[in-house]
TORKOL-4160 file (C-alpha; in steps of 0.2 Angstrom, whole numbers, padded with zeros to 4 digits, m for minus):
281
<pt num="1" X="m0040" Y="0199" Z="0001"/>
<pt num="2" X="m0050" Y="0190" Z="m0014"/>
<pt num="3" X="m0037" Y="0175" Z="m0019"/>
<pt num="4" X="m0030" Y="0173" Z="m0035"/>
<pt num="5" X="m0038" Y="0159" Z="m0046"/>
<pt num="6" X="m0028" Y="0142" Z="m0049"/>
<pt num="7" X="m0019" Y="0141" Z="m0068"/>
<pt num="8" X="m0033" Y="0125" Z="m0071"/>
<pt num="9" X="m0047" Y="0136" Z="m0065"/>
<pt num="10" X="m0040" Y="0154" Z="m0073"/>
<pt num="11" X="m0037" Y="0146" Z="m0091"/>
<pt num="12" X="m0045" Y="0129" Z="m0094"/>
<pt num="13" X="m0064" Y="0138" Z="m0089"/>
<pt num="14" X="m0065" Y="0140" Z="m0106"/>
<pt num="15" X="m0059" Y="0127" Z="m0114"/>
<pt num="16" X="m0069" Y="0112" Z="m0105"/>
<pt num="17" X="m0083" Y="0108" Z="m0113"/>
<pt num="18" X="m0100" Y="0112" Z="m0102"/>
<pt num="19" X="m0112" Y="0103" Z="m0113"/>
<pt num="20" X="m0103" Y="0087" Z="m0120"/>
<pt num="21" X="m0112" Y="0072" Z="m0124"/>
<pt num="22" X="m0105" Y="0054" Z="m0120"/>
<pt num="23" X="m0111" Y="0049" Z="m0137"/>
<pt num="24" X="m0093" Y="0046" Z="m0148"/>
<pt num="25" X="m0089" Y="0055" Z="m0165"/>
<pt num="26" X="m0089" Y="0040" Z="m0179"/>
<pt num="27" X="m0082" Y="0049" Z="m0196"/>
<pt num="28" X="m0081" Y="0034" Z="m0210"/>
<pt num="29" X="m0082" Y="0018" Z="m0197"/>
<pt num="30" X="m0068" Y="0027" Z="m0186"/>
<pt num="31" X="m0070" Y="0034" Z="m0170"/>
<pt num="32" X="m0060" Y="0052" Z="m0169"/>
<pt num="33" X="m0048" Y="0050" Z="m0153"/>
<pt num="34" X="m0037" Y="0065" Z="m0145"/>
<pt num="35" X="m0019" Y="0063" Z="m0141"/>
<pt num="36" X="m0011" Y="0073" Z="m0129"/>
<pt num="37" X="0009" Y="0077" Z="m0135"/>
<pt num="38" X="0015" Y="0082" Z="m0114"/>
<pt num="39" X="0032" Y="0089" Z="m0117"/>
<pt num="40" X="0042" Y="0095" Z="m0105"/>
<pt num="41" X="0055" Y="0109" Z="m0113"/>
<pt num="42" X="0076" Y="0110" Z="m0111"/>
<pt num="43" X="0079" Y="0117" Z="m0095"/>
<pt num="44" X="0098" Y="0121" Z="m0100"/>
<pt num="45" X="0107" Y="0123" Z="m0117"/>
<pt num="46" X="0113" Y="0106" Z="m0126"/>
<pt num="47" X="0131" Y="0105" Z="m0128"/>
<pt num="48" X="0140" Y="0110" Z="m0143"/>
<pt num="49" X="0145" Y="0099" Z="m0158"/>
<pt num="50" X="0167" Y="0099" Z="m0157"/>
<pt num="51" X="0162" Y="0108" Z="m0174"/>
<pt num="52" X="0153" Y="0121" Z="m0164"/>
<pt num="53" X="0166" Y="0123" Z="m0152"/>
<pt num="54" X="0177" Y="0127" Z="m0164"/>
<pt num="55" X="0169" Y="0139" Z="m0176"/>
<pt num="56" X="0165" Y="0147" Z="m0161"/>
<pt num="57" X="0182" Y="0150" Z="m0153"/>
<pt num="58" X="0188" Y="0154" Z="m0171"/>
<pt num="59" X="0177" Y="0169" Z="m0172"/>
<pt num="60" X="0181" Y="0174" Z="m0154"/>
<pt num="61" X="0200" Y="0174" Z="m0160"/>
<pt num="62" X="0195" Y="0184" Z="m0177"/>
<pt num="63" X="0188" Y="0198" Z="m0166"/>
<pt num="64" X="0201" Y="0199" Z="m0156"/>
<pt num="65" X="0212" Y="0202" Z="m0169"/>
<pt num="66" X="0203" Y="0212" Z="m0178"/>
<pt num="67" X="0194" Y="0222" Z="m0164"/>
<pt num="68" X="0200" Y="0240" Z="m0163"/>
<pt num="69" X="0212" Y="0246" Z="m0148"/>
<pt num="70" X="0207" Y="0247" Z="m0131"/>
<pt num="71" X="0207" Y="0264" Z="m0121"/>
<pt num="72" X="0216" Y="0257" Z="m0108"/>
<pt num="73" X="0221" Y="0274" Z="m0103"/>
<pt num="74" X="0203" Y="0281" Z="m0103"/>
<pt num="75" X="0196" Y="0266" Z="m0092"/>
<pt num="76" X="0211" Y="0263" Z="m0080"/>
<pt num="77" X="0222" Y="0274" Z="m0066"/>
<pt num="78" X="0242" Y="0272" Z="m0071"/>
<pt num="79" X="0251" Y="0257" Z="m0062"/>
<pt num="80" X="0234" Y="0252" Z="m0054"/>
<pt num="81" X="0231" Y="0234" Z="m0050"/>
<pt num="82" X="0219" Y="0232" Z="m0064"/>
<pt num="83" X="0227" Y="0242" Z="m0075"/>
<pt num="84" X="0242" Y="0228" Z="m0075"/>
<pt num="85" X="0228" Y="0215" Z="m0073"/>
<pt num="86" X="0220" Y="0219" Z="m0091"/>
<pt num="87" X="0237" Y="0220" Z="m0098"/>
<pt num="88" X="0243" Y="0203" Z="m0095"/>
<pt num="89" X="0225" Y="0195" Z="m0099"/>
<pt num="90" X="0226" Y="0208" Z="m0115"/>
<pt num="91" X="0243" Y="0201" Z="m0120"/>
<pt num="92" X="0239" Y="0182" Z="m0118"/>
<pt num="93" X="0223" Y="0186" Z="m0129"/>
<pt num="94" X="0231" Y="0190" Z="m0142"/>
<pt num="95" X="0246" Y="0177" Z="m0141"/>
<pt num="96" X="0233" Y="0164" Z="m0144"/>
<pt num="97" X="0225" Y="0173" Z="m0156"/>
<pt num="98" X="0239" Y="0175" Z="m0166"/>
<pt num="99" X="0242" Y="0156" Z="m0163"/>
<pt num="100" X="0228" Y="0152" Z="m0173"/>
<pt num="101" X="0233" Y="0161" Z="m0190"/>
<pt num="102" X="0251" Y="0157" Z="m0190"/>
<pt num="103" X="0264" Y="0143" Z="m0184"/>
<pt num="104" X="0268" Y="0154" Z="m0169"/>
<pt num="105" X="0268" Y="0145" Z="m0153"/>
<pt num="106" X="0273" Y="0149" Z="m0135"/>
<pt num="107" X="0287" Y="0136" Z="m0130"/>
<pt num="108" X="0286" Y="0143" Z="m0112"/>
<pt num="109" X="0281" Y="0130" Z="m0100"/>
<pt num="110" X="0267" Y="0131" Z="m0086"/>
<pt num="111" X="0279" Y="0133" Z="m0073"/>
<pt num="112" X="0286" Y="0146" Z="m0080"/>
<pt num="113" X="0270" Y="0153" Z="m0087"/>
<pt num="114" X="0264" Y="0156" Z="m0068"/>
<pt num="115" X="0283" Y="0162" Z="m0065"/>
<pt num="116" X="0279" Y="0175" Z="m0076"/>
<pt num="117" X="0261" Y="0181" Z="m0066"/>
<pt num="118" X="0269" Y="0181" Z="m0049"/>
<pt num="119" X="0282" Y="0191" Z="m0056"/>
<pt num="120" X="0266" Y="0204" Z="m0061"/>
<pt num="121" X="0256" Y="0202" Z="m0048"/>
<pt num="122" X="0269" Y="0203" Z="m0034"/>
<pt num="123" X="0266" Y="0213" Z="m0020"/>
<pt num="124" X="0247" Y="0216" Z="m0024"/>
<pt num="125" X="0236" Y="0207" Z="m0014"/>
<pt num="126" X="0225" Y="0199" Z="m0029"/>
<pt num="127" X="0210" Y="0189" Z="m0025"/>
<pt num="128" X="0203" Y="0180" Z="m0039"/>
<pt num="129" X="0185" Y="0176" Z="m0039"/>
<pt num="130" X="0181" Y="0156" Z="m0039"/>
<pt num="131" X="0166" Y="0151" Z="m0054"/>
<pt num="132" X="0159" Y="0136" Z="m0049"/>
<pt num="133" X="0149" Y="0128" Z="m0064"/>
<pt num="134" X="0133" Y="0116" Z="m0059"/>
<pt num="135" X="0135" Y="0098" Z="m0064"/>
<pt num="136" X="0123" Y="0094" Z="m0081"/>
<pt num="137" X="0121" Y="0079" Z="m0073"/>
<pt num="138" X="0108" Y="0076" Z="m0060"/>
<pt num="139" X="0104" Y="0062" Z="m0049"/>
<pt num="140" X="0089" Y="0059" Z="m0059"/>
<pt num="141" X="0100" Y="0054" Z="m0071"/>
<pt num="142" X="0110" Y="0043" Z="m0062"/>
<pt num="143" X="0097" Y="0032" Z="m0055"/>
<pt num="144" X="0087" Y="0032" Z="m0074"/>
<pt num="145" X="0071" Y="0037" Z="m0064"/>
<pt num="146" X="0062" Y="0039" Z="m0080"/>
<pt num="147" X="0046" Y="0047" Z="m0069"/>
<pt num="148" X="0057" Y="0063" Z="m0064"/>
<pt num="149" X="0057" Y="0077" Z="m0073"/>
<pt num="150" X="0072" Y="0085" Z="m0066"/>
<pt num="151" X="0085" Y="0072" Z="m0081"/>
<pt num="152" X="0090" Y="0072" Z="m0096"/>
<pt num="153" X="0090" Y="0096" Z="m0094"/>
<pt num="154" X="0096" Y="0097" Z="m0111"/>
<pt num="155" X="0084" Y="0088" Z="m0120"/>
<pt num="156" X="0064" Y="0088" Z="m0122"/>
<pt num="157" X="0055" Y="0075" Z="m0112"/>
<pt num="158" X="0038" Y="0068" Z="m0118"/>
<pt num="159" X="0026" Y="0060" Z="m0107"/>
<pt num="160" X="0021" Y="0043" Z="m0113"/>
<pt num="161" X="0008" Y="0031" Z="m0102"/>
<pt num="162" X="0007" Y="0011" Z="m0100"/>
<pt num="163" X="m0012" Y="0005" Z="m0103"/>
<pt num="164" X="m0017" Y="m0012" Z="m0094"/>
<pt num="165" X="m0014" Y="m0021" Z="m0110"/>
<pt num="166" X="m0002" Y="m0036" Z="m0116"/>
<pt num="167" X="0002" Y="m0027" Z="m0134"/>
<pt num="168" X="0002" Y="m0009" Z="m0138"/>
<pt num="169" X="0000" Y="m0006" Z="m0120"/>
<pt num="170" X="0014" Y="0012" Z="m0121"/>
<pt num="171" X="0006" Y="0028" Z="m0129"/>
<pt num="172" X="0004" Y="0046" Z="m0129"/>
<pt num="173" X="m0009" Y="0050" Z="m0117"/>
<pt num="174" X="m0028" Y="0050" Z="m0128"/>
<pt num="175" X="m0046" Y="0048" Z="m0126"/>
<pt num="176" X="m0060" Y="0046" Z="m0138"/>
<pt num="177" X="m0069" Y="0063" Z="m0140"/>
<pt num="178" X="m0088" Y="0065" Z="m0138"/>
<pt num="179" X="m0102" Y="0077" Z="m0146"/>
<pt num="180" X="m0100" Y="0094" Z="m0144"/>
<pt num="181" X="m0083" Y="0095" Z="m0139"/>
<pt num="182" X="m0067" Y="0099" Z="m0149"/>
<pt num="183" X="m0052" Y="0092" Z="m0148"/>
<pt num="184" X="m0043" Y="0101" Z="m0138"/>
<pt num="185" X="m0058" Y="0102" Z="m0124"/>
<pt num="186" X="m0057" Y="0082" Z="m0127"/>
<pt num="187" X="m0037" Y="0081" Z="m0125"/>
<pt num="188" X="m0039" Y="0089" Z="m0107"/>
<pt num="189" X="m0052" Y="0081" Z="m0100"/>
<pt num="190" X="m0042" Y="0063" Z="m0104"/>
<pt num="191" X="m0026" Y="0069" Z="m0096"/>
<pt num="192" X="m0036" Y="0075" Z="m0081"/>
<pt num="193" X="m0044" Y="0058" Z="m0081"/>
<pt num="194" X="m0029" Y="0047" Z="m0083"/>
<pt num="195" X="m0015" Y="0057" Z="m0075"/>
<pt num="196" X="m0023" Y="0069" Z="m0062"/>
<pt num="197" X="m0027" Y="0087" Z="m0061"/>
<pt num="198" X="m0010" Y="0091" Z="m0051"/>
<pt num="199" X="0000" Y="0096" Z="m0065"/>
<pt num="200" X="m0002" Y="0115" Z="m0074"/>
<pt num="201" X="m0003" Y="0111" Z="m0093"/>
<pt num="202" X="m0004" Y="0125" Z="m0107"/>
<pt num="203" X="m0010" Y="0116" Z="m0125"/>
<pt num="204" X="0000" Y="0127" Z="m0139"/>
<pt num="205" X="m0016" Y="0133" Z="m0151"/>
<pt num="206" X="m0032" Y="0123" Z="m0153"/>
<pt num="207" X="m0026" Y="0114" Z="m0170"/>
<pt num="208" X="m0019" Y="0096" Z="m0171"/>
<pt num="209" X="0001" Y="0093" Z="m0174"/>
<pt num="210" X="m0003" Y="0076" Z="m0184"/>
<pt num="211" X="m0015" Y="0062" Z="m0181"/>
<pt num="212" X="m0012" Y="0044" Z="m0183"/>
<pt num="213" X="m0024" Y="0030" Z="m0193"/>
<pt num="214" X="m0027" Y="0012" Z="m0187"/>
<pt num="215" X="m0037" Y="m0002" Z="m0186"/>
<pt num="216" X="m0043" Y="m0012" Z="m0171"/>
<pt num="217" X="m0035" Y="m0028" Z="m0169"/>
<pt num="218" X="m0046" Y="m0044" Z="m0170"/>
<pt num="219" X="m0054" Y="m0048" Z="m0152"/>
<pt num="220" X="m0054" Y="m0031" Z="m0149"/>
<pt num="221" X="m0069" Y="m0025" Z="m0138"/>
<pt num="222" X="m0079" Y="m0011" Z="m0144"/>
<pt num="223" X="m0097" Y="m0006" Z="m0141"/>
<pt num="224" X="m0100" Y="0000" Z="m0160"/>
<pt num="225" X="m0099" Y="m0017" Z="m0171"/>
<pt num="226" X="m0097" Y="m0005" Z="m0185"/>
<pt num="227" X="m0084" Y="0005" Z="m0181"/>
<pt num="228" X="m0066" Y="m0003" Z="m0188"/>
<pt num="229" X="m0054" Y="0008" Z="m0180"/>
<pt num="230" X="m0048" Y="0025" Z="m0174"/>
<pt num="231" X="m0040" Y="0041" Z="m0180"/>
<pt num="232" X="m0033" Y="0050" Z="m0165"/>
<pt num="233" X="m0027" Y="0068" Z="m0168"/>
<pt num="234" X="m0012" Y="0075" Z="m0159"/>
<pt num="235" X="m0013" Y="0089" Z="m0147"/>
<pt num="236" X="0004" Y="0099" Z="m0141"/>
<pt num="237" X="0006" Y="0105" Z="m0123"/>
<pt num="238" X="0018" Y="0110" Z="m0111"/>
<pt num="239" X="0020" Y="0106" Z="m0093"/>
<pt num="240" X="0024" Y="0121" Z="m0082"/>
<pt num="241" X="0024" Y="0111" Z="m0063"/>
<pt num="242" X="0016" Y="0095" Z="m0055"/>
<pt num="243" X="0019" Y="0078" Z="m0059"/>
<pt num="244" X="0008" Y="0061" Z="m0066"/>
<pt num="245" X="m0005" Y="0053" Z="m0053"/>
<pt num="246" X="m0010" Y="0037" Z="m0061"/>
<pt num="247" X="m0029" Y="0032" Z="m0058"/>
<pt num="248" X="m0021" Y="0014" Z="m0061"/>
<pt num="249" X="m0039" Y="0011" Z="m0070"/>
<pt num="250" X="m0036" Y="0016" Z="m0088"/>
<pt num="251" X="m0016" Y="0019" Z="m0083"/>
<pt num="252" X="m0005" Y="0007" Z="m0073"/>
<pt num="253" X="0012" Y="0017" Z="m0077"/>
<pt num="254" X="0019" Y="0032" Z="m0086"/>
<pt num="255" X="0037" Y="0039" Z="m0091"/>
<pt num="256" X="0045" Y="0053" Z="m0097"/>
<pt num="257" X="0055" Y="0049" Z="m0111"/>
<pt num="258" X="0066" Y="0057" Z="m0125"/>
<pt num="259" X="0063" Y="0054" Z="m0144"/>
<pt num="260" X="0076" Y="0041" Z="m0142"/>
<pt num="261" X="0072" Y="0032" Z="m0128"/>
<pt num="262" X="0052" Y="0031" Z="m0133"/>
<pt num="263" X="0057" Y="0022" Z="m0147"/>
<pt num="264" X="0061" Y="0006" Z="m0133"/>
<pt num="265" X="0041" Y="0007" Z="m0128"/>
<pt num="266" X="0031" Y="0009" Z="m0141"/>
<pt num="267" X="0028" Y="m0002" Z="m0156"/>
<pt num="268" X="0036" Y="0000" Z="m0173"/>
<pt num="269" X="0020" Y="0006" Z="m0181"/>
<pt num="270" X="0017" Y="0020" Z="m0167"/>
<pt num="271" X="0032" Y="0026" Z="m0167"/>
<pt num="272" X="0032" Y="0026" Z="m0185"/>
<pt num="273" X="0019" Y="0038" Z="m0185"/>
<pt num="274" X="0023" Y="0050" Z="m0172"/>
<pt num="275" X="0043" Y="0053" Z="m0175"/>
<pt num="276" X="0041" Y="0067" Z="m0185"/>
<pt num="277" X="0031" Y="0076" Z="m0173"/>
<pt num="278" X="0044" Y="0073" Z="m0158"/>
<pt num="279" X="0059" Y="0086" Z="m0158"/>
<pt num="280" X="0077" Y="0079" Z="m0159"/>
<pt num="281" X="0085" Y="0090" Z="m0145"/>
């Protein structure tokens, strides 16, 4: 049996460059530099707003009411157990949703609220199934392990690296790219080179999300004396599986961080540039 093809090998065949030259692309006395935006999606749904909560137990309520009457006759046998069942849960529905829409309020306790159900439910065996709802939290999140992918579920993560520099050392992964390749054949190459080939990455289209201008810094080392700056243009992908391997060469450390928290790494002009590109959730 032939095996299958790895997803690096299957899909990015075509998008390395087989005939790219060394030599850099200077436009205007800037080099042109890839970014790689690495995002890794929400893996469950957010929490809702109090507001949210309650819009969406209001219209619950208002369907409820206004909802048309139940076959109950049709669906159930006479003086079954789920017949009864319904009947009670039907009758609690529509006390709180009455509750809602007038001052009516039920002034029976809880004890004798759960008077009442044994009362219904006496001399049925009744077994009521137990949900068990998964902690949001994980223990990623209680340690702050910023390298884990498995925190922060509800919200998108972005993968930012630490270059072996005293300022400006946190960034979006990025390389300069060479003659005869595009950007995007220019964005994977860097993050294979500074982060490893163990992670399966998809780049969403072949067209820059936004780009960033700057000038080098004085003392900077560069081989072209011409050349003032860089303009790096921004590549989105998604991480499916794997992890960063650090070559500890051009990367010493790298963090995956929310919008919010990549605002403690990156300087004020960077993240200046690149906010509007960064989803809030």
């Amino acid at each position: 049996m032939a095996t299958q093809p790895t997803l690096s090998s299957s899909i990015y065949s075509s998008i390395k460059s087989k005939q790219s030259e060394k030599r850099p692309i200077i436009q205007k006395n800037y080099r042109i530099v890839s970014g790689i935006v690495l995002t890794r999606s929400p893996q469950i749904l957010r929490d809702l707003h109090p507001f949210e909560k309650e819009y969406y137990m209001y219209q619950q309520k208002l369907e409820q009411v206004l909802s048309p009457p139940f076959p109950v006759d049709f669906y159930f046998k006479k003086g079954s157990i789920a017949e009864t069942k319904w009947k009670a849960r039907d009758e609690q529905n529509k006390k709180n949703a009455l509750a809602i829409f007038s001052s009516f309020k039920d002034n029976k306790t809880n004890s004798e609220d759960n008077k009442e159900k044994e009362s219904i439910f006496k001399g049925y065996d009744v077994e009521e199934e137990e949900i068990k709802i998964a902690s949001r939290i994980t223990q990623a999140d209680l340690s702050n392990d910023l390298k884990s992918l498995d925190r922060a579920l509800q919200r998108t993560l972005y993968l930012i690296v630490k270059k072996p520099r005293a300022e400006h050392d946190w960034q979006f992964p990025q390389g300069g790219v060479n003659q005869k390749e595009t950007l995007v054949q220019a964005a994977y190459r860097e993050l294979e080179e500074e982060c490893g080939k163990k992670m399966d990455v998809w780049f969403v289209g072949r067209r820059p999300i936004g780009y960033y201008k700057y000038t080098y810094p004085k003392g900077f080392v560069k081989e072209d004396i011409e050349t003032r700056g860089a303009m790096v243009f921004f590549m989105k992908a998604h991480i499916f599986a794997g992890q960063v391997q650090v070559d500890n060469e051009e990367i010493v450390d790298f963090a995956w961080v929310t919008k919010q928290e990549m605002e403690n790494f990156v300087s004020k002009q960077y993240y200046a540039a690149v906010k509007d590109m960064l989803s809030e959730f």
